[in-house]
C-alpha positions in Angstrom: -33.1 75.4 7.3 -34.8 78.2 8.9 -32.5 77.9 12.0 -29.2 78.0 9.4 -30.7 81.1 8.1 -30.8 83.1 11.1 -27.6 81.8 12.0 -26.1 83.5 9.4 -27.4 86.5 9.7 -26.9 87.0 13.2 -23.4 85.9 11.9 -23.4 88.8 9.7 -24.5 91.3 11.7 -22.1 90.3 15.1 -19.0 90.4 12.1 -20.1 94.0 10.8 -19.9 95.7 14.1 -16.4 94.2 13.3 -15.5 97.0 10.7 -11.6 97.9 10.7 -9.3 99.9 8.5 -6.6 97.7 9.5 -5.5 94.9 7.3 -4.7 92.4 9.3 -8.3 92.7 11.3 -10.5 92.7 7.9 -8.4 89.6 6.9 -8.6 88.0 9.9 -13.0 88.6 10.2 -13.1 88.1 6.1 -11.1 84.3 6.8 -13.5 83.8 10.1 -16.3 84.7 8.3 -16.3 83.0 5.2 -15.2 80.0 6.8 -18.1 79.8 8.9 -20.5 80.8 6.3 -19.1 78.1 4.1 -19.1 75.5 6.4 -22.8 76.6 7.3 -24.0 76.2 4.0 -22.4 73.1 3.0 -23.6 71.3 6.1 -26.9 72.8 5.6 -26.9 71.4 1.6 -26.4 67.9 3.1 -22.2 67.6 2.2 -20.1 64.7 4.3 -17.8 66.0 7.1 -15.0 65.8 4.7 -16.9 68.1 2.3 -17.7 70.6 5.0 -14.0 71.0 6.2 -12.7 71.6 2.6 -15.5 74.2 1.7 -15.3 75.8 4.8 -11.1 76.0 4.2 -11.7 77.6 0.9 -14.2 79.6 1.8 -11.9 81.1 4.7 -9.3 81.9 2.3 -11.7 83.7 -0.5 -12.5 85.6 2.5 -9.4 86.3 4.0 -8.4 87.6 0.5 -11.4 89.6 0.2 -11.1 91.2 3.4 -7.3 92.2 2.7 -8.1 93.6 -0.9 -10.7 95.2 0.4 -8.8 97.4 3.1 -9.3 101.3 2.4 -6.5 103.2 2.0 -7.8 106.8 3.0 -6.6 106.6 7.3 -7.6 110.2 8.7 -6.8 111.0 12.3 -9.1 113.0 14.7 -8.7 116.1 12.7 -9.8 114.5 9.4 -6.3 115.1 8.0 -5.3 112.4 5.9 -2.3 109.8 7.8 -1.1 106.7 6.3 -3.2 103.9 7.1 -1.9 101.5 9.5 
């Protein structure tokens, strides 16, 4: 258990060096991450394989969603002056 815990954080911490203001990355780290998290923690409560792959599925799409909605929308170039965001 110990060993799943560290995993994750180290998880954590690898995906928030990750930060983007582009969609497309924060869905693509939200769907790895929550995929892997949800798998970790399903194999780590004891679930069958089958289990694991469908929790780890959903979990990747809750986080793939979350990482999309979660996009800010205030871009600013070098200057600081405000640019749509890409």
């Amino acid at each position: 258990m110990k060993k799943t815990v560290v995993a994750v954080v180290l998880m954590a911490a690898l995906l928030a060096g990750c930060n983007s203001s582009s969609q497309r990355d924060r869905t693509i780290v939200g769907a790895a991450g929550g995929g892997a998290t949800g798998a970790i923690i399903a194999a780590a409560a004891g679930a069958n394989p089958g289990t694991v792959l469908g929790v780890a599925a959903a979990s990747a799409v809750g986080g793939a969603v979350v990482g999309a909605a979660t996009t800010p929308r205030d871009c600013l170039d070098v200057d600081r002056n405000p640019i749509p965001c890409p």
